[in-house]
C-alpha positions in Angstrom: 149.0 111.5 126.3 147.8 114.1 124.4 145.2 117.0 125.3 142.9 118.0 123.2 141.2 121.2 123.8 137.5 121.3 124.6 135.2 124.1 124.7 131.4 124.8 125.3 130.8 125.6 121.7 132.5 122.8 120.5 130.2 120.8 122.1 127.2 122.3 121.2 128.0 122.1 117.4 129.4 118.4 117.6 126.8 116.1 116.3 124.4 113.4 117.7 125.9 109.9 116.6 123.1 107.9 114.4 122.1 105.3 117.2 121.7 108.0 119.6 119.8 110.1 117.6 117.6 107.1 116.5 116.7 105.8 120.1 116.0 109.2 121.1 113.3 109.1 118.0 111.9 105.6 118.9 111.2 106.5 122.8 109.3 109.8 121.5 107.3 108.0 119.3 106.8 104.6 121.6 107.4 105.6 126.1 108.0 102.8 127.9 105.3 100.4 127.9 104.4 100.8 124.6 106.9 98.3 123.0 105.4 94.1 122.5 107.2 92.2 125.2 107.7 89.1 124.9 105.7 87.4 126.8 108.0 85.1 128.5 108.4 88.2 130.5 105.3 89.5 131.5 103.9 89.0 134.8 101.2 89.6 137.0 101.8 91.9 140.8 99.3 91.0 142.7 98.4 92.8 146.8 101.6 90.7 148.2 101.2 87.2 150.2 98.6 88.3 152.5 95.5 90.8 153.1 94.2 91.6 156.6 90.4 92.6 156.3 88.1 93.7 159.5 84.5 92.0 159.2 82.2 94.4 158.0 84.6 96.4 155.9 86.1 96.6 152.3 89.0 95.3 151.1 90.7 96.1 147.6 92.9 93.2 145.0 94.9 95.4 143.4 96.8 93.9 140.1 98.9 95.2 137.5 100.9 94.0 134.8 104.7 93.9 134.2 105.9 96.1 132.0 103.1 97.9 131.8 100.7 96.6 128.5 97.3 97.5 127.6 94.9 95.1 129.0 91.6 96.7 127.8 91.2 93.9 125.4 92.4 91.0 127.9 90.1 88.9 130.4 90.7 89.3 133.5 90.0 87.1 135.8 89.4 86.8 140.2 88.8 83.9 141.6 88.6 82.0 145.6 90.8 79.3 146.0 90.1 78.1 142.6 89.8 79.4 139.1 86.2 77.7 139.1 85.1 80.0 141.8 84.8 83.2 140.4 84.7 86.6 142.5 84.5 88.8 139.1 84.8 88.6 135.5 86.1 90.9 132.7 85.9 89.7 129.5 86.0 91.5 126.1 85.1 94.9 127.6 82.3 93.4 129.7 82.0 92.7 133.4 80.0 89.0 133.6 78.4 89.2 136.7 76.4 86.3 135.6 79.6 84.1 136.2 80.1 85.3 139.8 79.7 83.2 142.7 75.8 83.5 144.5 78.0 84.5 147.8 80.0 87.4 145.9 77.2 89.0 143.4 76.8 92.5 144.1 79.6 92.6 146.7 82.5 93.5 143.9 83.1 96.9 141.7 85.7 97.1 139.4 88.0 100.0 139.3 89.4 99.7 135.8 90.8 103.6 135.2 94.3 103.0 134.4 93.4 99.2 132.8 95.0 101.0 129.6 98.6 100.8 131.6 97.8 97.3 132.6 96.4 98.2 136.3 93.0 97.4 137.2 91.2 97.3 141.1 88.8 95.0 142.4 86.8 96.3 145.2 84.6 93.6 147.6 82.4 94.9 150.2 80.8 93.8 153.5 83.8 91.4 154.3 82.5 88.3 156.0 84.0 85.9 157.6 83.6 83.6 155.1 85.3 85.2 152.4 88.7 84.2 154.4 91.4 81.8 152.8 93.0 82.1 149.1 92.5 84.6 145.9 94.3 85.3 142.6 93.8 87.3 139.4 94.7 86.2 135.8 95.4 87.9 133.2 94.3 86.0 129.7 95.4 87.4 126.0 96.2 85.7 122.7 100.1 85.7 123.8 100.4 85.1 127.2 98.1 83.7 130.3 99.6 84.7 133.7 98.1 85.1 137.5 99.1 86.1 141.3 97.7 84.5 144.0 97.5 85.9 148.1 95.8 85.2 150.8 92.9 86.8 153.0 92.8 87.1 156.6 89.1 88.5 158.2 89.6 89.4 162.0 86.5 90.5 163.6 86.9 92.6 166.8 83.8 91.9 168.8 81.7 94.1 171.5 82.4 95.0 174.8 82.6 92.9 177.7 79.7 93.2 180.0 79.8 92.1 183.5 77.2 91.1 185.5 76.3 90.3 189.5 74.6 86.9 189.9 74.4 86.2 193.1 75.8 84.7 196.3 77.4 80.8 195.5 79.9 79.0 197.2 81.1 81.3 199.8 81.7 84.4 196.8 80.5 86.1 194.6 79.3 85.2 191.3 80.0 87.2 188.1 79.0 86.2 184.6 80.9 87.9 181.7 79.6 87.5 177.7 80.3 89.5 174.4 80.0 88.6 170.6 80.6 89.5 167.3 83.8 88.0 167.4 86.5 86.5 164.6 88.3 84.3 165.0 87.6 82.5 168.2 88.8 84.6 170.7 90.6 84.4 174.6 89.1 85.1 177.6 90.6 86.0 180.6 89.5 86.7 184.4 92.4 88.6 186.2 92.3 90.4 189.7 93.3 94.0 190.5 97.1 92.8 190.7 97.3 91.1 187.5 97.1 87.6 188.2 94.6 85.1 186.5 91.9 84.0 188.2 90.5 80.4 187.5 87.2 80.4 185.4 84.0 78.5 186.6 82.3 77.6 182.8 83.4 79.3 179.8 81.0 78.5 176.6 82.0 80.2 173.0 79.1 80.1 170.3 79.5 80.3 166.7 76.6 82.1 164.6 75.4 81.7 160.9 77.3 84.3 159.8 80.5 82.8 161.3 80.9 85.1 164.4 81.8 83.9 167.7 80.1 84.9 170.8 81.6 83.4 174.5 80.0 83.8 177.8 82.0 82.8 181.0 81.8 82.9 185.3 83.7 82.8 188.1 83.4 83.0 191.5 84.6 85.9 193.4 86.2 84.8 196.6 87.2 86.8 200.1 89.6 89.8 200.0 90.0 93.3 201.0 89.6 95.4 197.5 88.6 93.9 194.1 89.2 95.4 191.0 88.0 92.4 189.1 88.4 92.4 185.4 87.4 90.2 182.2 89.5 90.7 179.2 88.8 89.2 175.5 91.7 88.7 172.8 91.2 88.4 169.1 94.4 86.5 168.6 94.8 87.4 164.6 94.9 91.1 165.5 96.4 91.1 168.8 93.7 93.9 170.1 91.7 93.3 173.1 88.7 94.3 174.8 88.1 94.8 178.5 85.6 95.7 181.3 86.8 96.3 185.3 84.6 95.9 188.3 84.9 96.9 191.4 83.4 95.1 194.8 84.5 95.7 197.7 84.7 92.8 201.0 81.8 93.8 202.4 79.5 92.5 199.6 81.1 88.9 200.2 78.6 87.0 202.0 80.4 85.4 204.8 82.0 89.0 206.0 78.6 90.9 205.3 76.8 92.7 208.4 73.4 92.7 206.6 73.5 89.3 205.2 73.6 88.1 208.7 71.2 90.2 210.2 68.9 89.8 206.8 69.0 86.1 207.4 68.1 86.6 211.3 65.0 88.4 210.8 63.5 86.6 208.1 61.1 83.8 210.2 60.1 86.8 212.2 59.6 88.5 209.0 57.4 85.8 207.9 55.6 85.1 210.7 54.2 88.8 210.9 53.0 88.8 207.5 50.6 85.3 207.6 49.2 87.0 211.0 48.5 90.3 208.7 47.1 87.4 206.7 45.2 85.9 208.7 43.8 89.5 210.6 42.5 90.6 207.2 40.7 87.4 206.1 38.9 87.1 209.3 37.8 90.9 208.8 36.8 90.6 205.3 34.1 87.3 206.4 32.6 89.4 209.5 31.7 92.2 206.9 30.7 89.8 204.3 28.3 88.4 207.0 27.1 91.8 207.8 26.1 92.6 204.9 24.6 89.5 204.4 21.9 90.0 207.4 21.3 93.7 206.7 20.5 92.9 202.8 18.1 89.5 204.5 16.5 92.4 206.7 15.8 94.8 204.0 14.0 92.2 202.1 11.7 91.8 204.9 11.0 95.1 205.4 10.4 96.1 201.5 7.4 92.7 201.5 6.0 93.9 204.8 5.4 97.3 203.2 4.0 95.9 200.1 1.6 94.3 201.9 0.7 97.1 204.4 0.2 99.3 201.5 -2.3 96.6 199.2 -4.3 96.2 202.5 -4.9 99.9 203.2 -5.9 100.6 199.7 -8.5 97.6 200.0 -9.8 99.2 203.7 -10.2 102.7 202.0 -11.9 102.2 198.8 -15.2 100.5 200.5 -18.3 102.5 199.0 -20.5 102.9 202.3 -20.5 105.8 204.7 -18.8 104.5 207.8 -18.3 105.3 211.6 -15.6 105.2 214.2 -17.2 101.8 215.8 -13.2 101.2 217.8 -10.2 101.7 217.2 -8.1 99.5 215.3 -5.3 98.2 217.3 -2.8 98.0 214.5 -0.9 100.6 212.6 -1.9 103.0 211.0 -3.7 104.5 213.9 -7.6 106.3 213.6 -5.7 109.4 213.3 -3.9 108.1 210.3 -7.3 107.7 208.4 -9.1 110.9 209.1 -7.7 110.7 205.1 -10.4 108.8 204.6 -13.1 111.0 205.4 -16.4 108.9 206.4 -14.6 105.7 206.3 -13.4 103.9 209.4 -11.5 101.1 210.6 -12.9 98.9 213.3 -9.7 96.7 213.2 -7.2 95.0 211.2 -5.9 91.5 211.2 -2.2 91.0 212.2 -1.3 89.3 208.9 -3.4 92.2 206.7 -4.6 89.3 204.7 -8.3 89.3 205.3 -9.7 93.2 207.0 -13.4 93.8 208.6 -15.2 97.3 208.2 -17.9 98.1 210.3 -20.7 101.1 209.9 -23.4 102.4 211.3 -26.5 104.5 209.4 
């Protein structure tokens, strides 16, 4: 073997062989991307097999081509389930909202910034359950026609539990437990301060218009020293769960409870006291209902006796003759009571002060 010497400045003055020389031309000229494909080759990258979107929320397709080409000047195409359904349009530089599906119309937005390198972004907002189960995008030019397909998942995680105190029943307590706004259907469980599941008495899960499930269940609380008592709720797609504790301790149960007893002893005594308080009070409010009865009876009497007193005296003392104190009248008012009347006198009245005498003298 022979060595050949080889220096720094040998190197730099040795020249470029033609082919390199050209390709290093042709990528200046045309980067990557630039160059027709064939279209045998080009494909669609769609989000991947599966999206996981929260009700509510927005979720984003993302598609690109590959190799990257210009796709300005393509259609591009989403569609739900089938190419007949579509989510959103691009065609000829236009977005065709027109062609959308009533359910999706202004729910989408097109993010179309880099649609030059072959990458475009289709927004949809205010995920409902609904809009769960298969997408894809196609990409349509005068060479090629390609798509990617994926599927969407919605999962919904609902309110918090609430518990709530219904009552005595069976021997225990009862306790109700509901929430909603949940997707899918979810699990409910009852479990006691050790862990262990406790048997449910009903459990009932609803499903509203707009898809969301709402469950209510009960169970009855039986005997035991310390409860922490708790009702837990699963969404099984996103493996998160909701949960609300109680506490009640043994003296709330009814057949250990001091007051329940005693409550329960009282209570005909209880109720016999309040219909003789009853009773007491009727009989009261009748006997001043009757007294007032007789005193307004008497005052009517009284007001017609005056009337009359008063028409008969102004008879007596408007008789034009000079009179004399013949007797005294034996009825009220008295002589002394007429001096008013100057030289008129009574000789006497009649009990009834229907009909009066007057007597005078010359």
């Amino acid at each position: 073997m022979v060595d050949f010497p080889v220096t720094l400045d040998s190197l730099y003055r040795a020249p470029l062989p033609s082919s390199l020389f050209f390709l290093t031309h042709l990528l200046l000229l045309f980067p990557p991307g630039k160059l027709d494909s064939d279209p045998k080759e080009v494909k669609v990258v769609g989000p991947g097999e599966s999206i996981l979107a929260h009700v509510g929320e927005e979720v984003e397709f993302l598609c690109h081509l590959f190799p990257t080409l210009d796709a300005e000047h393509m259609e591009i195409l989403w569609f739900h389930s089938q190419a007949s359904n579509v989510v959103h349009l691009y065609h000829e530089q236009q977005e065709l909202s027109h062609r959308q599906m009533a359910e999706f119309q202004n729910r989408t937005k097109l993010i179309k910034d880099e649609i030059r390198e072959g990458s475009v972004v289709l927004q949809l907002h205010h995920v409902v359950p609904s809009d769960e189960g298969s997408y894809g995008c196609r990409f349509l030019s005068a060479d090629f026609t390609e798509e990617a397909l994926w599927e969407l998942e919605v999962a919904g995680l609902g309110s918090a539990p609430h518990i709530s105190l219904e009552g005595f029943k069976e021997g225990g307590i009862h306790l109700r437990c509901h929430s909603n706004g949940w997707y899918p259907k979810p699990q409910v469980q009852w479990r006691d301060h050790q862990g262990r599941c406790l048997p449910p008495e009903s459990e009932t899960i609803t499903q509203d218009a707009q898809g969301l499930f709402s469950l209510e269940t009960s169970m009855v609380l039986q005997e035991g020293s310390l409860y922490n008592v708790s009702c837990s709720i699963q969404n099984p797609l996103l493996v998160q769960k909701k949960e609300c504790i109680i506490q009640i301790a043994d003296v709330f149960l009814p057949r250990t409870s001091p007051w329940r007893g005693a409550f329960f002893g009282t209570l005909p005594t209880l109720s016999l006291l309040l219909v003789l308080l009853a009773w007491y009070f009727f009989q009261k409010q009748q006997r001043t209902h009757e007294t007032l009865k007789k005193q307004a009876e008497m005052e009517k009497v009284s007001s017609n006796n005056k009337h009359l007193w008063e028409s008969a005296q102004h008879t007596c003392f408007n008789i034009p003759a000079r009179l004399k104190l013949d007797a005294e009248c034996p009825f009220e008012p008295s002589p002394a009571s007429c001096q008013s009347c100057h030289r008129y006198t009574v000789k006497y009245c009649l009990a009834s002060l229907v009909s009066l005498a007057c007597t005078a003298s010359p």
